[in-house]
PAGU-54973 format. One record per residue: z, x negated, y negated of N, C-alpha, C, O in turn. Coordinates in steps of 0.02 Angstrom, whole numbers, plus 50000, padded with zeros to 5 digits. Atoms other than C-alpha are relative to their C-alpha. Last residue first. Layout:
N
ZXYZXYZXYZXY...
END
This chain:
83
499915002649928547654350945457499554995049988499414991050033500355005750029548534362745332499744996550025500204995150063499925007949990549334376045401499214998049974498645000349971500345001849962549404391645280499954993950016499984989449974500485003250028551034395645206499474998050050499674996450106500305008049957551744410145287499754996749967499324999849935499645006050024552484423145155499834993450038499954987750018499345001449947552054438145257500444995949942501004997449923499464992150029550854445445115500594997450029501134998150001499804999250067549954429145137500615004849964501045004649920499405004750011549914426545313500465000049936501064999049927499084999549959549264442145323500234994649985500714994949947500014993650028547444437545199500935002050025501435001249990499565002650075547664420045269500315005149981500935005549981499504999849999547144429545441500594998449946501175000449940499785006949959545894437545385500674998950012501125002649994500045003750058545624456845356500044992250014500084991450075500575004050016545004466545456499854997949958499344997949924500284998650041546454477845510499794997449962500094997949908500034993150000546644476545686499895004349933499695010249933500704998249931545934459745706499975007849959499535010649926500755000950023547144451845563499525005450026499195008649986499874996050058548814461545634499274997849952498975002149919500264992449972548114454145793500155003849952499855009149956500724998049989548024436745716499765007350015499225009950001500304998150055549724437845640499204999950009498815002349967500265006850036550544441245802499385001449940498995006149935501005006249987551104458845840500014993749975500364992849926500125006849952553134458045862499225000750027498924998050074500004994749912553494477545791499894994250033499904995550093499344998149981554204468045628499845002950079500235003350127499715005649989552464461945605500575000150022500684996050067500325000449922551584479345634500364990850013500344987950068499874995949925552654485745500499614996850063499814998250119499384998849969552564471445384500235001850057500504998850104500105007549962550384470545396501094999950011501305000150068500114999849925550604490945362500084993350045500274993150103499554998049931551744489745223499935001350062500365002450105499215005650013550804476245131500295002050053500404999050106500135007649954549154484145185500454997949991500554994250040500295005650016549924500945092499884995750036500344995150077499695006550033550604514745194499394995549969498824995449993500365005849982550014532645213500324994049972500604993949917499955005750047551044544645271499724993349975499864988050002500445005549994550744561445353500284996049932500444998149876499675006650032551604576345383499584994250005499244993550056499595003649957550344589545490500354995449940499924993549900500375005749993549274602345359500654994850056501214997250050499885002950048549834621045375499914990750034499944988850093500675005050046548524630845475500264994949954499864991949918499895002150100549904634445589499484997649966499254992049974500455003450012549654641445784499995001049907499885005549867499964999550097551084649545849499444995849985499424991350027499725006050049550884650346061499745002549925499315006649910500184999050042551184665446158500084992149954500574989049932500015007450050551794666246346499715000149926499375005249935500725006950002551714681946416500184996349964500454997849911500095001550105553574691046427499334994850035499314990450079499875006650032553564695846635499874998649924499335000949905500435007249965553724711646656500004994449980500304992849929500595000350042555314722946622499624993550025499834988550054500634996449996556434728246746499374999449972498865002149992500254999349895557694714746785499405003450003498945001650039500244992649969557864714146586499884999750066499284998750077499594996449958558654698746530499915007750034500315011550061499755003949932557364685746531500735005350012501055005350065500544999549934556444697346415500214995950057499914996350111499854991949985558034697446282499535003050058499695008050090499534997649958558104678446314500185007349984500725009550002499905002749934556424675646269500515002650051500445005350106500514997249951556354685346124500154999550061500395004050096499524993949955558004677146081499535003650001499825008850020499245002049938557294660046091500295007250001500575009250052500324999149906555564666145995500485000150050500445003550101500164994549970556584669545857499685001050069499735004550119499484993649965557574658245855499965005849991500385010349995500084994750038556154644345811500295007650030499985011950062499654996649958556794626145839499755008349963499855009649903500114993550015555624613745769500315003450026500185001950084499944993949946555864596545838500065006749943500395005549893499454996550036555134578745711499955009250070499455011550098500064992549990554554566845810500485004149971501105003949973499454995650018554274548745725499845006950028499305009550012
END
């Protein structure tokens, strides 16, 4: 997910230094936030789902988080084959 930021102040900075013929170039300036990034953590339920709906197979949804495969099959609803 990307979330866009629009910050109008910098935009009419910009375009009050893009309109001067005379004045020097505006230096570049980046914002730098100490506030923490969004973040979500899902449960194994909702992670083995999510990566099932994305069309991993249930072994690589095993691999990647180290669990077996029963373990996924389980949450899925697969019954395990029998053999």
């Amino acid at each position: 997910m990307t979330i866009s930021i629009s910050n109008s102040l910098a935009a009419t900075s910009l375009a009050a230094a893009n309109s001067s013929s005379n004045a020097a170039p505006a230096a570049r300036t980046q914002q730098t936030t100490s506030a923490p990034a969004d973040t979500v953590k899902l449960s194994e339920s909702q992670q083995i789902h999510q990566l099932y709906n994305q069309g991993q197979k249930v072994s690589q949804i095993a691999f990647s988080l180290n669990i077996t495969v029963e373990a996924v099959n389980s949450y899925l609803g697969i019954p395990n084959a029998t053999g």
